[in-house]
C-alpha positions in Angstrom: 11.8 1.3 -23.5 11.8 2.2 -20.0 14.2 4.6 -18.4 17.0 2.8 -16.2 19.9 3.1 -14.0 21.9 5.6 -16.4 19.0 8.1 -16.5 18.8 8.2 -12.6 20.8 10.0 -10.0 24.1 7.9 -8.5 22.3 5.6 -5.7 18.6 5.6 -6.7 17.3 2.5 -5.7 14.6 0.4 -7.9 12.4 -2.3 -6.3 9.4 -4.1 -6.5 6.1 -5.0 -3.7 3.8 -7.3 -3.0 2.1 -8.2 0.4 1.3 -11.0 2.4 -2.3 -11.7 2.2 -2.4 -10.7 -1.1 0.7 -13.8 -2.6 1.4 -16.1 0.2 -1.6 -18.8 0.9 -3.2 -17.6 3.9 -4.7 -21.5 4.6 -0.6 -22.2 5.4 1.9 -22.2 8.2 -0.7 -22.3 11.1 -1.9 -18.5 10.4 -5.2 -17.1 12.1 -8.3 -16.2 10.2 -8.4 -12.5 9.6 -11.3 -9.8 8.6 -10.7 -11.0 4.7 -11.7 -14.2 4.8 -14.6 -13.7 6.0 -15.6 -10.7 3.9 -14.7 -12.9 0.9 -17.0 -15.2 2.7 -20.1 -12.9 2.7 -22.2 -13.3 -0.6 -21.5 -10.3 -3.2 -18.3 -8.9 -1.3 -15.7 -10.7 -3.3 -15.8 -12.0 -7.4 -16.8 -15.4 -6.9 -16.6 -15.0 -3.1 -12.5 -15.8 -4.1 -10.2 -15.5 -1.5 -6.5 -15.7 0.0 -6.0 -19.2 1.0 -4.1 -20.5 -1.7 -3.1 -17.1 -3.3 0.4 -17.4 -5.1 1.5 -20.1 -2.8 4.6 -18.1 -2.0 4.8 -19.6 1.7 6.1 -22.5 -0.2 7.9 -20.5 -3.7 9.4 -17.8 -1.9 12.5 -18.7 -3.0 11.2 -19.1 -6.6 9.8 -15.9 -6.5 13.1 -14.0 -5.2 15.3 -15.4 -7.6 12.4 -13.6 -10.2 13.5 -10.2 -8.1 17.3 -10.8 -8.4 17.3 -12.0 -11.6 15.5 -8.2 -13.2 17.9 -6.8 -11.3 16.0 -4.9 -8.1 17.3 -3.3 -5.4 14.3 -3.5 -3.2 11.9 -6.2 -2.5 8.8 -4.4 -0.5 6.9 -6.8 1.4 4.4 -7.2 4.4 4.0 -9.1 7.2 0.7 -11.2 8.1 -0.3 -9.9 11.8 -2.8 -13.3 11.9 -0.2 -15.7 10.8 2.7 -14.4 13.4 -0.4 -13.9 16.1 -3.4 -16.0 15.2 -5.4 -14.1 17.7 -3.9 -10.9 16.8 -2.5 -11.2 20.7 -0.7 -12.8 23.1 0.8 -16.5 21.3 3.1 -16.1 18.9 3.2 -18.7 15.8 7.0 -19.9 15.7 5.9 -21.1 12.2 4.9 -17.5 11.0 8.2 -15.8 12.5 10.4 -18.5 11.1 8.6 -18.0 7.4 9.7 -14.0 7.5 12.9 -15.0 8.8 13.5 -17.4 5.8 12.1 -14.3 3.7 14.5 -11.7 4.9 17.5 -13.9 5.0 17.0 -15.2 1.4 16.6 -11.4 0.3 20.0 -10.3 2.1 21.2 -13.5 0.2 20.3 -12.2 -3.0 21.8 -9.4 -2.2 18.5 -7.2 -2.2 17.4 -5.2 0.5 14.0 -6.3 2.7 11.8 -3.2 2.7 8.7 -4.2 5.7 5.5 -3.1 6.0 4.1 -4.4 9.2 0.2 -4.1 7.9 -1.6 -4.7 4.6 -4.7 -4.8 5.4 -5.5 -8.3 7.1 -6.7 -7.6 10.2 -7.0 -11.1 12.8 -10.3 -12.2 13.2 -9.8 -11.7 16.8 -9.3 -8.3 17.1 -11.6 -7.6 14.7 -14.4 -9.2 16.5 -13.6 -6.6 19.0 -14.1 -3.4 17.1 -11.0 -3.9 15.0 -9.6 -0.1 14.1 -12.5 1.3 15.7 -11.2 0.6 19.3 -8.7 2.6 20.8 -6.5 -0.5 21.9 -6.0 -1.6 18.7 -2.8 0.9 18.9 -1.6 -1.3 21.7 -2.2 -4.4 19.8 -0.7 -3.4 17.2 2.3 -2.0 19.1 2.7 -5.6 21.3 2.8 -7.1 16.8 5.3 -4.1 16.0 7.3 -5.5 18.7 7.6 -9.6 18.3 8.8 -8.3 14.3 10.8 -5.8 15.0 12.8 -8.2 17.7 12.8 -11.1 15.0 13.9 -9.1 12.0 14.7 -5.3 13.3 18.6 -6.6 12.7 18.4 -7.5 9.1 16.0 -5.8 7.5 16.6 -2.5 5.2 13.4 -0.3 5.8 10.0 -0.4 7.8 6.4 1.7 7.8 3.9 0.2 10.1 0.6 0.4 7.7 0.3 0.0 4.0 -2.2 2.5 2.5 -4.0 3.9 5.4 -6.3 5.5 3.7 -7.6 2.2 2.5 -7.7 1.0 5.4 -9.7 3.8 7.0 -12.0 5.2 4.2 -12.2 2.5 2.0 -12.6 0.0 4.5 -15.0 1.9 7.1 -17.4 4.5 4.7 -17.5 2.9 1.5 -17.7 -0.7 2.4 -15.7 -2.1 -0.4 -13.1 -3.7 1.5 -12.8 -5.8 4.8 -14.9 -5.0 7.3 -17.3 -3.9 4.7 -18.7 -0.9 7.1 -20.6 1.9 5.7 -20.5 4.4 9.0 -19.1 7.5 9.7 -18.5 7.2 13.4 -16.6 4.1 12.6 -14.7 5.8 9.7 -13.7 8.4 11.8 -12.6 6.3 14.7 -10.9 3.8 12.6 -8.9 6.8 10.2 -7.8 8.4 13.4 -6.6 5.3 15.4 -5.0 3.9 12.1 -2.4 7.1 12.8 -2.1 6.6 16.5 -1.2 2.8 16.0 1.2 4.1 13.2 2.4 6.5 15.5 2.8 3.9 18.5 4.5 1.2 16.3 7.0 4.0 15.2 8.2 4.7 18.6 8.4 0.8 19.6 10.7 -0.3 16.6 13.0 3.1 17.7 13.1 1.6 21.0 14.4 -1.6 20.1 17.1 0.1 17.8 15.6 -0.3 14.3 16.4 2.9 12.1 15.1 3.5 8.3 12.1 4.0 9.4 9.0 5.6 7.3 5.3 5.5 6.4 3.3 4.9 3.3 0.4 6.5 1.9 -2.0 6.5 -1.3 -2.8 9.8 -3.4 -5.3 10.2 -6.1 -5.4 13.6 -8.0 -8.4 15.1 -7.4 -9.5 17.2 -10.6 -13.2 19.0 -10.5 -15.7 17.7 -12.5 -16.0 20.9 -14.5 -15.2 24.6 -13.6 -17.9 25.3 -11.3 -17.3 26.7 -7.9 -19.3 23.6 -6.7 -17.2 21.1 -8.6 -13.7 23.1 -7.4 -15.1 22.9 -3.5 -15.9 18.8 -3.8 -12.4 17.9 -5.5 -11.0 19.7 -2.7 -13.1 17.7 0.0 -12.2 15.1 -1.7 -8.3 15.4 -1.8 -8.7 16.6 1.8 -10.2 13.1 3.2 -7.4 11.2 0.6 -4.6 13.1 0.9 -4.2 15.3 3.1 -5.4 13.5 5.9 -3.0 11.2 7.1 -0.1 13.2 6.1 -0.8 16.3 7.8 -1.6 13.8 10.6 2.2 12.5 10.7 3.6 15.7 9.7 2.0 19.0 10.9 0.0 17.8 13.9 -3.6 18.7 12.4 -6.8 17.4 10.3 -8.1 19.3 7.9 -10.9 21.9 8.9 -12.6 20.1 5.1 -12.6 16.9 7.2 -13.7 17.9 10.6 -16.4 19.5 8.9 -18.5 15.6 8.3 -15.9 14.1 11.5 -15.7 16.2 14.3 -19.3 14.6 16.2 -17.6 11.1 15.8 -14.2 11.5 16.5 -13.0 9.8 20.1 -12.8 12.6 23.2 -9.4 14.1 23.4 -8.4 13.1 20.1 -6.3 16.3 19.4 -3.7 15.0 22.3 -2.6 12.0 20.1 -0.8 14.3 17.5 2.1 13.7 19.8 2.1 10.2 19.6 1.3 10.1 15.4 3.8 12.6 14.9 6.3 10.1 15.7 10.1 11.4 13.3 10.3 9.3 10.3 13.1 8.8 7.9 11.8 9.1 4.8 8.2 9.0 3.4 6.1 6.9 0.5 4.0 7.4 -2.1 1.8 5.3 -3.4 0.1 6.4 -7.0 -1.9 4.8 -9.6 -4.6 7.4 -11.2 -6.7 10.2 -11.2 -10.1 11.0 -10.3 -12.8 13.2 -12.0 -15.0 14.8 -8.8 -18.6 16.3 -9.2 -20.9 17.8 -6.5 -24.4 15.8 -5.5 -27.1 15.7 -3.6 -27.3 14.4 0.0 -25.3 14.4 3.4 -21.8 15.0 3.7 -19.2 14.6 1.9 -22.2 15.3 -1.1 -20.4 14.3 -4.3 -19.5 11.8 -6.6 -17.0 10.5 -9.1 -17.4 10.7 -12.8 -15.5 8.8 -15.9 -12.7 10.8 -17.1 -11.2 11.0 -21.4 -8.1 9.6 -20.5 -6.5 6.1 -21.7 -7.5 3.6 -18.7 -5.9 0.4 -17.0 -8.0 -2.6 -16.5 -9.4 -1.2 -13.3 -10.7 1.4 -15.2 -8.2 4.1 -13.5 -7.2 6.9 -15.7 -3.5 7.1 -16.8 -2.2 10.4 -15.7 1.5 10.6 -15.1 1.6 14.5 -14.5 -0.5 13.3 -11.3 2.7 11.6 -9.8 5.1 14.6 -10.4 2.6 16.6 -8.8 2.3 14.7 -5.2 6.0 14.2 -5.2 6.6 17.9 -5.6 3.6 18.8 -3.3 4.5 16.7 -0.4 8.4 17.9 -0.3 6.6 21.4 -0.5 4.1 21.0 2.0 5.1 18.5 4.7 8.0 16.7 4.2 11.1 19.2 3.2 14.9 17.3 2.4 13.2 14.1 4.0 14.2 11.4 1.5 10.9 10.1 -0.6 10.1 7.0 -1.9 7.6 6.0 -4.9 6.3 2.9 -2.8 3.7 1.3 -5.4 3.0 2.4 -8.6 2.0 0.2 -11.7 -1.5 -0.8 -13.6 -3.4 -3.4 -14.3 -4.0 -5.2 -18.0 -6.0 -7.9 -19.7 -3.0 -10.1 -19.6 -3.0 -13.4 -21.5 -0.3 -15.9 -22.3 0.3 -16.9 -25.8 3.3 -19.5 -27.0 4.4 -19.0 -23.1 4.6 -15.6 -23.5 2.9 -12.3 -22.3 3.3 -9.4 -24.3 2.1 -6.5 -22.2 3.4 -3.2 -24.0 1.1 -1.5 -22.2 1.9 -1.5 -18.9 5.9 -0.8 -20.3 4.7 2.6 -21.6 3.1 3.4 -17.9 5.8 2.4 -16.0 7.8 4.7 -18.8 5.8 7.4 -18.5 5.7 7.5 -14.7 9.7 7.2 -14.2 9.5 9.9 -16.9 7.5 11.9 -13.8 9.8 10.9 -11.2 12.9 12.1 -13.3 11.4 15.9 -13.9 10.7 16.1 -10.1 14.3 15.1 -9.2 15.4 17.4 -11.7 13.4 20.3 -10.0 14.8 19.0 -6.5 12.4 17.0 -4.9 14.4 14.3 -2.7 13.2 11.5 -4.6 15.3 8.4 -3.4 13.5 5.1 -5.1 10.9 3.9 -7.1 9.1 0.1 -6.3 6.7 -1.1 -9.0 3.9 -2.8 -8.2 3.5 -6.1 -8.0 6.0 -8.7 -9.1 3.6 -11.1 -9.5 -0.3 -11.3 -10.3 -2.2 -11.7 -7.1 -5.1 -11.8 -5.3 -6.7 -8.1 -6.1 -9.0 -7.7 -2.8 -12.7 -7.9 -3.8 -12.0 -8.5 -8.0 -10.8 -11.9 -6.7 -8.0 -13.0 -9.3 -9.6 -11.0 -12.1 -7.4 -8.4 -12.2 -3.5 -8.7 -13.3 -0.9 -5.9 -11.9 2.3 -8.4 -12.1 5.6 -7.8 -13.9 5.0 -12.0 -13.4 2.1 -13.8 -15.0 0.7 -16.5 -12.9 -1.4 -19.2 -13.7 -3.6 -19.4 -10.8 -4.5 -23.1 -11.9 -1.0 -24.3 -11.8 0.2 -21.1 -10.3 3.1 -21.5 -12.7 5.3 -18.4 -13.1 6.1 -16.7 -16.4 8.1 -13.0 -16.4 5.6 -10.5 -19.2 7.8 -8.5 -21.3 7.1 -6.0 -18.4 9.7 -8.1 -16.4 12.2 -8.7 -19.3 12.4 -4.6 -19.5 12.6 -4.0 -16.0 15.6 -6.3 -16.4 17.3 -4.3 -19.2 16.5 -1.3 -17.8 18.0 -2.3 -14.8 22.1 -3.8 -16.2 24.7 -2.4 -14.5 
């Protein structure tokens, strides 16, 4: 049984997430190509070289899909906007068939009676831009600022919340030094480049949406606890690189003005000249701030060049990622970062959920497993409220199954099972005890 309503503070807010490129059929509403597709394009990047085109389909089942929101009972429906399907060519026209989809999106939410929670970026970047250097050239804060502004015009009035980039992190590291996700880059120079003017866009698209009068405003990033590999001095000093590059980055970024001396060790040669003057810009006052938590890792030291270590397979229970299930991890962060960097700002669990082997039987999915995480985790939350931390909400990820980046369709996060045949919809037993959970 998961916790619900009655174990959590007066106003705590539930919701759930998905994001653009990842549900809604790319191929539809007159929306530009971006850095994905042709990724998923590229032989060996993508299971099955699968991609976004068709998705969920939920350009044309939105409305299907926010009756699943309102009918478990969520507060908060966290979505994204597509940069390439509002701006094909990441600048100058604006698709009137993009901005009137969101529109449609937002209103049908407030309809419901759940609030719209934006994130301007998740991680489709247009084709055009990309072809220019993508995060890796400095005007890609501009670009992203001239984006920030058509949405935040459009649907600054109605909607609840906004953070300019999902999982930065992701976008920078993953993306740029290990090559796993669109543009598939393994470089440092570009790593640093793109890590540093992921914060000065973030920074740049704070400020806009404050100038056209949009409040609620926040950012989002991804933590993994870093535990060493053993209990040598070598193993403590590589989990601490390591959680310096994840999570301490960005966040001491936005909040204290600084990298960490751990980082600048492997970036300082590739960082852009007079990089330490944008810390005005990326420190840019937020509202609140959000978390975004799925695991653990196990770090060990190795040969080679910086950053000279390696992850190893931990003992504990795993997801169908292969992500260790550690709970104690989430309390951690959300203590840490009040702590640390963020103080009485309000804080937001922004994704947190796992995926499972799930499988339809009699038209049902029972998927006890991924109950008992999302247990266990609220479990977290509720010890760090009860030692003080400013937790406000917590947003489950994903409402439906989806398209999971370079696994293709293999892997299954959704409260909502999904045949990706028919792409008929049918809630898991995850969905039916988010519902209970969640009765007034």
């Amino acid at each position: 049984m998961l916790p619900g309503r009655r174990d959590f503070p007066e106003g705590f807010l539930f919701g759930t997430a998905t994001s653009s490129y990842q549900i809604e059929g790319h191929r539809f509403g007159g929306a530009g190509p971006t850095h994905w597709d042709s990724f998923a394009a590229t032989p060996g990047n993508v299971a099955r070289a699968e991609n976004g085109a068709v998705a969920c389909d939920h350009y044309h089942r939105w409305a299907e899909d926010l009756d699943l929101v309102a009918d478990a009972g969520f507060d908060l429906y966290r979505f994204s906007t597509s940069w390439a399907r509002v701006m094909p060519e990441g600048r100058g026209a604006v698709n009137a068939g993009g901005l009137d989809f969101y529109d449609r999106l937002v209103d049908g939410l407030l309809e419901r009676g759940i609030k719209p929670a934006l994130t301007l970026y998740h991680w489709e970047m247009p084709s055009a831009l990309a072809d220019l250097g993508g995060w890796r050239n400095r005007d890609v804060a501009q670009w992203f600022a001239e984006f920030t502004q058509v949405i935040a015009r459009r649907l600054g009035d109605r909607v609840w919340s906004a953070a300019p980039i999902n999982e930065p992190w992701c976008v920078g590291w993953q993306s740029h030094f290990l090559g796993a996700h669109a543009p598939g880059l393994r470089d440092i120079r570009a790593t640093a480049r793109a890590m540093h003017h992921i914060l000065l866009a973030h920074g740049q698209a704070i400020s806009v949406m404050r100038a056209e009068g949009m409040g609620n405003l926040g950012a989002v990033c991804n933590f993994e606890y870093a535990h060493p590999a053993d209990d040598s001095p070598e193993a403590r000093s590589a989990a601490q690189l390591y959680d310096a590059y994840y999570n301490r980055f960005f966040i001491e970024g936005m909040m204290l003005g600084r990298y960490p001396d751990e980082v600048l060790e492997g970036f300082a040669p590739h960082l852009p000249e007079g990089w330490q003057d944008d810390f005005a810009t990326i420190g840019a006052p937020l509202d609140w701030f959000g978390l975004n938590y799925y695991t653990c890792k196990r770090i060990a030291p190795c040969d080679g060049p910086w950053p000279a270590h390696r992850e190893v397979e931990g003992p504990l229970p795993k997801t169908d990622m292969g992500w260790e299930i550690y709970p104690e991890g989430l309390h951690a962060f959300l203590t840490r970062v009040a702590r640390d960097y963020t103080g009485t700002l309000p804080l937001y669990v922004t994704e947190n959920g796992m995926a499972a082997p799930d499988a339809l039987a009699d038209g049902t999915c029972s998927d006890a497993g991924r109950i008992a995480y999302y247990a266990e985790h609220l479990e977290a939350c509720r010890r760090a409220i009860a030692e003080g931390v400013p937790l406000a909400g917590y947003m489950s990820w994903s409402l439906l199954d989806n398209y999971e980046w370079a696994l293709g369709y293999d892997k299954r996060f959704g409260l909502v099972h999904v045949d990706f045949k028919t792409l008929k919809r049918s809630p898991k037993a995850s969905w039916h005890a988010w519902a209970r959970a969640l009765e007034r």
